[in-house]
PyMOL Python script that loads the backbone (N, CA, C, O; Angstrom):
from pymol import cmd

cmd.read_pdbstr("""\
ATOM      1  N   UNK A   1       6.587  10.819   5.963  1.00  0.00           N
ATOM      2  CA  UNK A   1       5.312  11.347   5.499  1.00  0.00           C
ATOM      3  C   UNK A   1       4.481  10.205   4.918  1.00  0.00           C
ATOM      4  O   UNK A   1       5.036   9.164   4.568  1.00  0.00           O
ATOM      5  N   UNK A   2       3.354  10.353   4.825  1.00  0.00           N
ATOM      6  CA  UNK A   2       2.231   8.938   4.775  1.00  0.00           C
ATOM      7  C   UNK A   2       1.897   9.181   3.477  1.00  0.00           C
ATOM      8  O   UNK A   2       2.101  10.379   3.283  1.00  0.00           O
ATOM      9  N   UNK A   3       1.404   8.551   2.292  1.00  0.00           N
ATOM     10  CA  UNK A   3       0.878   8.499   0.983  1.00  0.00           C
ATOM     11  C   UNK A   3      -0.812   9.638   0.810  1.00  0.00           C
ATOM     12  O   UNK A   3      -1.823   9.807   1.491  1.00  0.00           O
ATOM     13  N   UNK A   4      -0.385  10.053  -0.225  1.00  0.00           N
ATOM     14  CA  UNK A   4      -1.917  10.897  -0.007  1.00  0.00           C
ATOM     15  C   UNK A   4      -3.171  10.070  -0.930  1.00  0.00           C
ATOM     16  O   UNK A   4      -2.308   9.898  -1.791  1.00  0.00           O
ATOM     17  N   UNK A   5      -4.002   9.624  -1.335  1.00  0.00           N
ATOM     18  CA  UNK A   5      -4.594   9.226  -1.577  1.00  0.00           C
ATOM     19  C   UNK A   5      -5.810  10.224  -2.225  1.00  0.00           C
ATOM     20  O   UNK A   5      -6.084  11.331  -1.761  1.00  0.00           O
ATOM     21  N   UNK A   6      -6.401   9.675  -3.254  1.00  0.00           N
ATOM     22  CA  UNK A   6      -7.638  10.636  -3.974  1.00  0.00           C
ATOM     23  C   UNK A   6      -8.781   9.867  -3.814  1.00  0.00           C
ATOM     24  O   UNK A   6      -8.545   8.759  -3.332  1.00  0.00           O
ATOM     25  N   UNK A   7     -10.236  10.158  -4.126  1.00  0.00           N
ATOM     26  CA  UNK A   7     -11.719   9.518  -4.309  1.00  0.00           C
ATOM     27  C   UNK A   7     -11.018   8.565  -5.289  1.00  0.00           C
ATOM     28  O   UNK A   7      -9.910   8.658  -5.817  1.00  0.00           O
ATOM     29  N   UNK A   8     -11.802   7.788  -5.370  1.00  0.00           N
ATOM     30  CA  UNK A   8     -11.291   6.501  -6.406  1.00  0.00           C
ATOM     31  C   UNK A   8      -9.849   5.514  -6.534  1.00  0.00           C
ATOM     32  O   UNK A   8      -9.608   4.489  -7.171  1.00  0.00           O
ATOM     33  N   UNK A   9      -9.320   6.071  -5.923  1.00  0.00           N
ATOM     34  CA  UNK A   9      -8.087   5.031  -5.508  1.00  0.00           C
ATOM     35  C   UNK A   9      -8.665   3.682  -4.659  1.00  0.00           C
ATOM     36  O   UNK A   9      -9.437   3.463  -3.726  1.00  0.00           O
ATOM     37  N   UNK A  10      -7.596   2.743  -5.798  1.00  0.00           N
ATOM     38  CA  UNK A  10      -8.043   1.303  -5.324  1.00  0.00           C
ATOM     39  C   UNK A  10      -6.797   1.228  -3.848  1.00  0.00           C
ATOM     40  O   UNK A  10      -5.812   1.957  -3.959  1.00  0.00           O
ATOM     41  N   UNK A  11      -6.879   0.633  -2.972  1.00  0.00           N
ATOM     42  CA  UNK A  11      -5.920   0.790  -1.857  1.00  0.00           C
ATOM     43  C   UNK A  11      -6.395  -0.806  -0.931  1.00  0.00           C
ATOM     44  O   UNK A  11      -7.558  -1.201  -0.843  1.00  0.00           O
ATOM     45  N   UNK A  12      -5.508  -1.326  -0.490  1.00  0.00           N
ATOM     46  CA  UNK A  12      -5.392  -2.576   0.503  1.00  0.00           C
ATOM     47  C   UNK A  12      -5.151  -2.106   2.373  1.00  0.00           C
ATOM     48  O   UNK A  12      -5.142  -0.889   2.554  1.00  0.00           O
ATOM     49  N   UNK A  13      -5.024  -2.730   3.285  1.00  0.00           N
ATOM     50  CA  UNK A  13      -5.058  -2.515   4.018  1.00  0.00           C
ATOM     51  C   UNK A  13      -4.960  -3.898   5.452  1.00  0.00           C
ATOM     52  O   UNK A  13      -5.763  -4.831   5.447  1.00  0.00           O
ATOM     53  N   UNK A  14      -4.300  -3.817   6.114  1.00  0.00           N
ATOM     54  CA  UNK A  14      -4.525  -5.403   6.997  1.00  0.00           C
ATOM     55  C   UNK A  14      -5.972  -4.881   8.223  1.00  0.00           C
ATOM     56  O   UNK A  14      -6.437  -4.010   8.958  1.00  0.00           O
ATOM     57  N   UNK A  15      -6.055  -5.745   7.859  1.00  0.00           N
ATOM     58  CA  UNK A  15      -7.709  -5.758   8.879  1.00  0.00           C
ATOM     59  C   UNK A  15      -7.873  -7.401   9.928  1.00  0.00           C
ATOM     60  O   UNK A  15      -7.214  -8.382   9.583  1.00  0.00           O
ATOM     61  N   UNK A  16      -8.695  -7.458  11.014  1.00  0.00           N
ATOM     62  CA  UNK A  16      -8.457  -8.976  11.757  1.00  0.00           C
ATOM     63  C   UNK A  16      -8.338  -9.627  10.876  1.00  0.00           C
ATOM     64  O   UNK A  16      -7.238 -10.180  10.889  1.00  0.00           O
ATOM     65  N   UNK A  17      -9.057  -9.927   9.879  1.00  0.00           N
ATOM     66  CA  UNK A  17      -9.388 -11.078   9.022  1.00  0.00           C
ATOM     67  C   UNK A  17      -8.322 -11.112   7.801  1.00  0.00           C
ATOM     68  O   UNK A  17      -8.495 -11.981   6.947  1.00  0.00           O
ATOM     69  N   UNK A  18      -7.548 -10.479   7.707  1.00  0.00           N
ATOM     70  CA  UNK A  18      -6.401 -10.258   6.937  1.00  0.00           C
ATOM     71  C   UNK A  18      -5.938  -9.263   5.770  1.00  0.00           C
ATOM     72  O   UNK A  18      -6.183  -8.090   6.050  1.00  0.00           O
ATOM     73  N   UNK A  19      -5.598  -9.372   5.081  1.00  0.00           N
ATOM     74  CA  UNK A  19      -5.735  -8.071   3.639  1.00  0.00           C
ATOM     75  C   UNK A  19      -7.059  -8.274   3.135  1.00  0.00           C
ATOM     76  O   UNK A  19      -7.738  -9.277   2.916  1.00  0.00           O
ATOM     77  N   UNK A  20      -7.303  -6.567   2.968  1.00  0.00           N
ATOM     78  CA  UNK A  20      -8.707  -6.505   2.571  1.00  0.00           C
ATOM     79  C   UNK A  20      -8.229  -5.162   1.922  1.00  0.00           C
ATOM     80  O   UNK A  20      -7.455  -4.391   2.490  1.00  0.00           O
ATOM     81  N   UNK A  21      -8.863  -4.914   0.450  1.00  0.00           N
ATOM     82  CA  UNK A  21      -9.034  -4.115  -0.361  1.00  0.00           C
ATOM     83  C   UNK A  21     -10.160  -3.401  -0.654  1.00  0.00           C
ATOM     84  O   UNK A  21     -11.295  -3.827  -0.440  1.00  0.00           O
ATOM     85  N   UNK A  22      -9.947  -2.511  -1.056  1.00  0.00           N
ATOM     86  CA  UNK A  22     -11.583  -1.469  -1.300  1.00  0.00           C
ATOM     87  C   UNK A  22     -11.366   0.325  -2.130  1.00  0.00           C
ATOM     88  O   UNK A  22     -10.289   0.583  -2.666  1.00  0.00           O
ATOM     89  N   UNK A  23     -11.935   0.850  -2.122  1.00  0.00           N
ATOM     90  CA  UNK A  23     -11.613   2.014  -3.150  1.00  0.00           C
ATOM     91  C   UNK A  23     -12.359   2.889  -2.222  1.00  0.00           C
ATOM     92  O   UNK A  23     -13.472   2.601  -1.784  1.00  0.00           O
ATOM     93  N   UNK A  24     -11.280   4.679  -1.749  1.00  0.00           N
ATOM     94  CA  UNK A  24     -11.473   5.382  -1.516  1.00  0.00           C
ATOM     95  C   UNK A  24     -12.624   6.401  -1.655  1.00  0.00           C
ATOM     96  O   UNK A  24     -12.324   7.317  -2.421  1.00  0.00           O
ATOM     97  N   UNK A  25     -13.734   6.481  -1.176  1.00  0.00           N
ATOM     98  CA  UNK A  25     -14.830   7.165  -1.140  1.00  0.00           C
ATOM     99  C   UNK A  25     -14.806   8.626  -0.127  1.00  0.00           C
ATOM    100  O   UNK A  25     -15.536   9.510  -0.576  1.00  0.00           O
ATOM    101  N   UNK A  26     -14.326   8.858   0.712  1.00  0.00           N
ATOM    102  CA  UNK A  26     -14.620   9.951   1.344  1.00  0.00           C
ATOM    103  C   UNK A  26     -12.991  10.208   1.392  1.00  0.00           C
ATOM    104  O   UNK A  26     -12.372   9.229   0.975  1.00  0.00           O
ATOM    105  N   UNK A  27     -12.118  11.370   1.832  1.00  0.00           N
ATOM    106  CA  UNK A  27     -11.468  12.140   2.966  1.00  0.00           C
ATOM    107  C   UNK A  27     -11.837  12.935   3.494  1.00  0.00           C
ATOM    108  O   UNK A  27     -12.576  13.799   3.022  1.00  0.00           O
ATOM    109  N   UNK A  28     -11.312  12.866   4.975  1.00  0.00           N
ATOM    110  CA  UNK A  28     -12.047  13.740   5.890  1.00  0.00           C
ATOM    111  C   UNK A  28     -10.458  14.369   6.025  1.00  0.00           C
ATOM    112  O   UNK A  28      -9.482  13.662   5.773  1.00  0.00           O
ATOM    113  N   UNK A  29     -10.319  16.043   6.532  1.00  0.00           N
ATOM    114  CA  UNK A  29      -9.166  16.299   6.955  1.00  0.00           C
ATOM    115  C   UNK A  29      -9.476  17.274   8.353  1.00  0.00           C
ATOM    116  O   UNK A  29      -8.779  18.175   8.819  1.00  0.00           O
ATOM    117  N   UNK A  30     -10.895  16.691   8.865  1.00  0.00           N
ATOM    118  CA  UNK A  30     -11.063  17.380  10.045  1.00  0.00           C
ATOM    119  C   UNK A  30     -11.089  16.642  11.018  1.00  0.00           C
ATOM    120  O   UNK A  30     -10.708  15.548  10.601  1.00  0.00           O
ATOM    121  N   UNK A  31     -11.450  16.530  12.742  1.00  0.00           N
ATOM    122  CA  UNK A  31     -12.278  15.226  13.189  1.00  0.00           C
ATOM    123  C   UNK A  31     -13.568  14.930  12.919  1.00  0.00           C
ATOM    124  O   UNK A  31     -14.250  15.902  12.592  1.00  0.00           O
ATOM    125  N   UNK A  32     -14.246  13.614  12.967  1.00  0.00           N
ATOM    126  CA  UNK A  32     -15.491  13.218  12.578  1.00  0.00           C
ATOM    127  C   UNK A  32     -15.830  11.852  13.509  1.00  0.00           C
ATOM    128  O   UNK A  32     -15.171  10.875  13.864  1.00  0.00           O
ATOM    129  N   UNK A  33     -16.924  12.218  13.668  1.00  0.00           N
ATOM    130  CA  UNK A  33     -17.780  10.971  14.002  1.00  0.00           C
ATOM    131  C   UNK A  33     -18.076   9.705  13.296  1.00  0.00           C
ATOM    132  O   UNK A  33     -18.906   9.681  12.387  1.00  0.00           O
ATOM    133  N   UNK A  34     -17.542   8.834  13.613  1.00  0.00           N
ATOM    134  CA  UNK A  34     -18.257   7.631  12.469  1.00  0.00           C
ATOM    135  C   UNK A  34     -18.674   6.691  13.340  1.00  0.00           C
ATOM    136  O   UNK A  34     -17.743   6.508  14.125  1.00  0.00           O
ATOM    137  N   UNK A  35     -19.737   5.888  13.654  1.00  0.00           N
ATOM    138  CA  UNK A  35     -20.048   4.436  14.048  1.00  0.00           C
ATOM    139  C   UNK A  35     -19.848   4.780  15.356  1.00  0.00           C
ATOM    140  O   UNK A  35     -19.327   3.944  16.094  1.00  0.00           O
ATOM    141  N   UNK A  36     -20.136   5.763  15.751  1.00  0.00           N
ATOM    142  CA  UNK A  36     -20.230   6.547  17.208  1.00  0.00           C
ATOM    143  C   UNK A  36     -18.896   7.114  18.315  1.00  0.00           C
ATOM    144  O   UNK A  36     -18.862   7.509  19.481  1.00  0.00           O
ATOM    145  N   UNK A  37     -17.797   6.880  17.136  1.00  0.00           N
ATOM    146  CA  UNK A  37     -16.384   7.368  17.561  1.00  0.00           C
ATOM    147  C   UNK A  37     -15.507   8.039  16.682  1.00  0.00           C
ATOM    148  O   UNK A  37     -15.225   7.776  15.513  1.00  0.00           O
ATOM    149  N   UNK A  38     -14.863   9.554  17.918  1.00  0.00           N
ATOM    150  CA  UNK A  38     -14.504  10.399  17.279  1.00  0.00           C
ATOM    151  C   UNK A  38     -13.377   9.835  16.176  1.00  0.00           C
ATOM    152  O   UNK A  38     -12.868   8.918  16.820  1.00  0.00           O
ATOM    153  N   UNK A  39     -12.749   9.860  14.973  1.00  0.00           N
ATOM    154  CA  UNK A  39     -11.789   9.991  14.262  1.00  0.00           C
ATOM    155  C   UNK A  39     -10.746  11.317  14.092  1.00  0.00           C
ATOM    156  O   UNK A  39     -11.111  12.408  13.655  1.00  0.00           O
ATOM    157  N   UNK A  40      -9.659  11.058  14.439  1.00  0.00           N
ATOM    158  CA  UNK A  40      -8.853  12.251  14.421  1.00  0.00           C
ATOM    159  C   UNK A  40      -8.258  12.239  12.855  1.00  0.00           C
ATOM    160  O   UNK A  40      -7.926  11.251  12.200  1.00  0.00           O
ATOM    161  N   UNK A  41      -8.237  13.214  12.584  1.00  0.00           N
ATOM    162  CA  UNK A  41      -7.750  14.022  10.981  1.00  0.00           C
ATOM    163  C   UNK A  41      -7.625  15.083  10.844  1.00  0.00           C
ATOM    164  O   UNK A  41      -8.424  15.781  11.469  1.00  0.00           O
ATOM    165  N   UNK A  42      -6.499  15.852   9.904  1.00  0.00           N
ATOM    166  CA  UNK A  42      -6.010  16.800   9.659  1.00  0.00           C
ATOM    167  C   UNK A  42      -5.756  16.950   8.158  1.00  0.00           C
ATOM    168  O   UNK A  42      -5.798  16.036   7.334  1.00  0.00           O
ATOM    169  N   UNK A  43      -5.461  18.363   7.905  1.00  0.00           N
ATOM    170  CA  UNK A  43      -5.139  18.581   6.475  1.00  0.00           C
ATOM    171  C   UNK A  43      -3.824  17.646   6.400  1.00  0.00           C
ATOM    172  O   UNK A  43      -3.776  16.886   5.433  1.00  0.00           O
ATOM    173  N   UNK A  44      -2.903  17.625   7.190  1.00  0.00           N
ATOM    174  CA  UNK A  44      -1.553  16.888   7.359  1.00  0.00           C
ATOM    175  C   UNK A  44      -2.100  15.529   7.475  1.00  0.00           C
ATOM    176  O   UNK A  44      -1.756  14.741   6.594  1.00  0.00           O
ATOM    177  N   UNK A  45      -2.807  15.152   8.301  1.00  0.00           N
ATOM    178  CA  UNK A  45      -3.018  13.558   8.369  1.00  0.00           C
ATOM    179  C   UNK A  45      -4.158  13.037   8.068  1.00  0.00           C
ATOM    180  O   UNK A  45      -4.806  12.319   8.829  1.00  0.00           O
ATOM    181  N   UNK A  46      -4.627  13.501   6.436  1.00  0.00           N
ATOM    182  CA  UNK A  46      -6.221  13.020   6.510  1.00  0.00           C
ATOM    183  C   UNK A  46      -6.623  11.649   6.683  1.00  0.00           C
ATOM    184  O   UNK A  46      -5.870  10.705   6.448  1.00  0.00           O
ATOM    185  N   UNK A  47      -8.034  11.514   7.170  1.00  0.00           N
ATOM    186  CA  UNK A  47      -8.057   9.922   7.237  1.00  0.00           C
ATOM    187  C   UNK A  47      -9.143   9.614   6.055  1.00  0.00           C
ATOM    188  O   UNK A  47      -9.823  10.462   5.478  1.00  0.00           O
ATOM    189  N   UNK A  48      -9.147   8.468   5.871  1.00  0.00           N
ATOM    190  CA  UNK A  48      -9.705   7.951   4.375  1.00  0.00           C
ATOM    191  C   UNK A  48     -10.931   7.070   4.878  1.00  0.00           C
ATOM    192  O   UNK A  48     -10.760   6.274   5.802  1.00  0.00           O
ATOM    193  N   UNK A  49     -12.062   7.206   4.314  1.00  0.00           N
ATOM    194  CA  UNK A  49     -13.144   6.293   4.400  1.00  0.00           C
ATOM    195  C   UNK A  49     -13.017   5.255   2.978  1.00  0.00           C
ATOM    196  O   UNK A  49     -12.703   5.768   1.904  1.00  0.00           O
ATOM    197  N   UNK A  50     -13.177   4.389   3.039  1.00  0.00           N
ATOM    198  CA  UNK A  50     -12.873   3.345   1.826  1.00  0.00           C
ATOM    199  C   UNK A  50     -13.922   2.280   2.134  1.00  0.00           C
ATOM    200  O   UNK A  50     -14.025   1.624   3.170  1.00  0.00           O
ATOM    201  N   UNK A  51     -14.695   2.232   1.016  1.00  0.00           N
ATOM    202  CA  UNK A  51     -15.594   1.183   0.890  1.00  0.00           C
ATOM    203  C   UNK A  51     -15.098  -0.505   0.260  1.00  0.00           C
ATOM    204  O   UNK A  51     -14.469  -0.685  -0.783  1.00  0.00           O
ATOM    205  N   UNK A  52     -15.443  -1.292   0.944  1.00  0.00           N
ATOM    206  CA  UNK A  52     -15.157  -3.098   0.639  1.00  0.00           C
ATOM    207  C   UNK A  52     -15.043  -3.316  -0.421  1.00  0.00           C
ATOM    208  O   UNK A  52     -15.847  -2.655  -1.078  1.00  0.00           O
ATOM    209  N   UNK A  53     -14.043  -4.333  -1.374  1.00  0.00           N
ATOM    210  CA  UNK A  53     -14.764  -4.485  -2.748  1.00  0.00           C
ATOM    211  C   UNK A  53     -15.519  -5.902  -2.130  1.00  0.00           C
ATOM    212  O   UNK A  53     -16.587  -6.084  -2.713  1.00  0.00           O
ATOM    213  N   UNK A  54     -15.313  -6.644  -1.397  1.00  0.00           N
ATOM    214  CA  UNK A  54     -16.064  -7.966  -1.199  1.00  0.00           C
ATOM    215  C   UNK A  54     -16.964  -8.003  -0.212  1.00  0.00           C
ATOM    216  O   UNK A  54     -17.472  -9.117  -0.082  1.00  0.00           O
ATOM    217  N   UNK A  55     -17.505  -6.838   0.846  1.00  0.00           N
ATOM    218  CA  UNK A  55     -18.785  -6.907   1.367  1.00  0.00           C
ATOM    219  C   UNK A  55     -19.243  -5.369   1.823  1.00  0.00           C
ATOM    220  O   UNK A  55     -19.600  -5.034   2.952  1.00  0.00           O
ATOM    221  N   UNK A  56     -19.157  -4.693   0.875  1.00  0.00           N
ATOM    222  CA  UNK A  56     -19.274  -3.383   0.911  1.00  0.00           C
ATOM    223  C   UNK A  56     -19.119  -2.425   2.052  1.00  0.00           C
ATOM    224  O   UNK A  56     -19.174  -1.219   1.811  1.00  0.00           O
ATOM    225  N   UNK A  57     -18.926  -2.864   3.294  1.00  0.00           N
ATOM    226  CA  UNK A  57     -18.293  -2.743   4.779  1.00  0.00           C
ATOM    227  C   UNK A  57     -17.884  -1.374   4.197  1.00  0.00           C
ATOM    228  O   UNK A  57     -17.477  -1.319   3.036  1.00  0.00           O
ATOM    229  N   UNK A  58     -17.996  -0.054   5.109  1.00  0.00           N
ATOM    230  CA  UNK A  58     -16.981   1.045   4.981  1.00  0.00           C
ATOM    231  C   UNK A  58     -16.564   1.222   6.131  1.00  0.00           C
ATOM    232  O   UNK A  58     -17.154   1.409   7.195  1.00  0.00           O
ATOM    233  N   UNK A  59     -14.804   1.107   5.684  1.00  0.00           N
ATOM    234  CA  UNK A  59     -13.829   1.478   6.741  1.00  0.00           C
ATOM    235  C   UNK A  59     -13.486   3.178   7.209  1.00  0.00           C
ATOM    236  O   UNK A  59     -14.227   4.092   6.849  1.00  0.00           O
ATOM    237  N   UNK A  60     -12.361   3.379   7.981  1.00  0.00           N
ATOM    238  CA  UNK A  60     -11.880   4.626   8.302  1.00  0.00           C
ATOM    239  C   UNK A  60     -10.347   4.383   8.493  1.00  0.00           C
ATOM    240  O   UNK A  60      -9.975   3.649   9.408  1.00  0.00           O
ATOM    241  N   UNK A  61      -9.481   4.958   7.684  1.00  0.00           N
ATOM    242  CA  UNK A  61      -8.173   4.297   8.354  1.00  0.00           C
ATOM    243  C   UNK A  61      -7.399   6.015   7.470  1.00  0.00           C
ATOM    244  O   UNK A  61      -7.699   6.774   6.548  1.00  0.00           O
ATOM    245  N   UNK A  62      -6.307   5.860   8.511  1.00  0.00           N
ATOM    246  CA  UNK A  62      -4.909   6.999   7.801  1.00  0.00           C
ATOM    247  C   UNK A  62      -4.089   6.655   7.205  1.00  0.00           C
ATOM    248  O   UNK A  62      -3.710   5.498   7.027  1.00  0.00           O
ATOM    249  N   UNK A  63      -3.717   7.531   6.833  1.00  0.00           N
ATOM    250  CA  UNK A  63      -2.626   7.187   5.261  1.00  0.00           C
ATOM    251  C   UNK A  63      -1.752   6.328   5.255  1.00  0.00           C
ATOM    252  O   UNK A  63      -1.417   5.548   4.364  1.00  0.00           O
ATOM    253  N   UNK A  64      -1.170   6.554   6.827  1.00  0.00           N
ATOM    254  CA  UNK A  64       0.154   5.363   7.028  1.00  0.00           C
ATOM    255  C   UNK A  64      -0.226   3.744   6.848  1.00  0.00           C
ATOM    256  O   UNK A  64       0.691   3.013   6.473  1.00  0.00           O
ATOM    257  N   UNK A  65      -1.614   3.122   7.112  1.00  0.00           N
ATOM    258  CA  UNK A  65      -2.347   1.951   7.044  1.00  0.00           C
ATOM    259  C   UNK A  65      -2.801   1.491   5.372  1.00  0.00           C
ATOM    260  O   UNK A  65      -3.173   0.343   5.132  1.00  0.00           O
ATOM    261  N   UNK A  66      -2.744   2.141   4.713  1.00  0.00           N
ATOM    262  CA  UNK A  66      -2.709   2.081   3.564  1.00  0.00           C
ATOM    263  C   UNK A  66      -1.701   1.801   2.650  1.00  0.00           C
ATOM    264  O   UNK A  66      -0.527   2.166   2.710  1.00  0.00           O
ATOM    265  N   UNK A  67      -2.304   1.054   1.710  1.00  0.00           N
ATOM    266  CA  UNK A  67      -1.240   0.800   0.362  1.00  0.00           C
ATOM    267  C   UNK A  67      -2.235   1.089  -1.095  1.00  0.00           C
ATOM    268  O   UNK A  67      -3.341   0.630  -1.383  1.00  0.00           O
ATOM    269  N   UNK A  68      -1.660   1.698  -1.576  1.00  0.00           N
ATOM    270  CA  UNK A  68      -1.922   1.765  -3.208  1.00  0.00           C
ATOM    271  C   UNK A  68      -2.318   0.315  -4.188  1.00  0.00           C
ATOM    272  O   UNK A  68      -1.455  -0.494  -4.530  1.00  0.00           O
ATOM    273  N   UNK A  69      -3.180   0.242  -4.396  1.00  0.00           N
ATOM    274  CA  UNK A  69      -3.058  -1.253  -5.275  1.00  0.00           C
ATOM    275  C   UNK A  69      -3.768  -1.240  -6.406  1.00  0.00           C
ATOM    276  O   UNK A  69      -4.863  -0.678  -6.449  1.00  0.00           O
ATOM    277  N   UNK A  70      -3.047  -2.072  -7.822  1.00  0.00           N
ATOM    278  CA  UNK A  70      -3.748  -2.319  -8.951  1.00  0.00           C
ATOM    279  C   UNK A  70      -5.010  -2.565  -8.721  1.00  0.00           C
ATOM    280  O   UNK A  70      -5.106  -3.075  -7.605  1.00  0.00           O
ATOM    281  N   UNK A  71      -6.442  -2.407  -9.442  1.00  0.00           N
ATOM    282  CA  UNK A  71      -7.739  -3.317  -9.136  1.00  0.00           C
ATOM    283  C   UNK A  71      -7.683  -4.378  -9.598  1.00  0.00           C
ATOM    284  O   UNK A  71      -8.610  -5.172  -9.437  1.00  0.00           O
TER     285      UNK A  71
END
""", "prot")
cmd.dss("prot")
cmd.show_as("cartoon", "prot")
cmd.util.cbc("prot")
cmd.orient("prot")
C-alpha cells in the first residue's frame, strides 16, 4: 500500500534533474486533466499535485513516487 499524504505535507520525489522537493497542494482521487493529459486516480490511488519549493513548477505524481520529508 502507498503512503497517504494531506494538503501541506512537505514530500521529495526523483524527477530528470534529480531530487526535488515541494509541498502538497491538491489531491485528486478521480481522473483529471492536467497540462493536456489524462491522470489516472482513485480513492485507493490518489494522485498528488505538489507545488516546487525552488521554482514553483507544479507536479502530478502517486503516492508510491513520493516520500515524506522534514522542511
Amino acid at each position: 500500500m502507498t503512503s497517504r499524504f494531506e494538503i501541506g505535507d512537505h514530500v521529495s520525489w526523483n524527477s530528470e534533474a534529480g531530487r526535488v522537493s515541494g509541498t502538497v497542494i491538491a489531491i485528486h482521487t478521480r481522473d483529471f486533466n492536467y497540462k493536456g493529459y489524462i491522470h489516472h486516480a482513485s480513492q485507493d490511488d490518489p494522485q498528488y499535485e505538489i507545488r516546487s519549493d525552488k521554482s514553483d513548477h507544479i507536479a502530478a505524481h502517486k503516492g508510491a513516487a513520493l516520500q515524506r520529508t522534514p522542511r
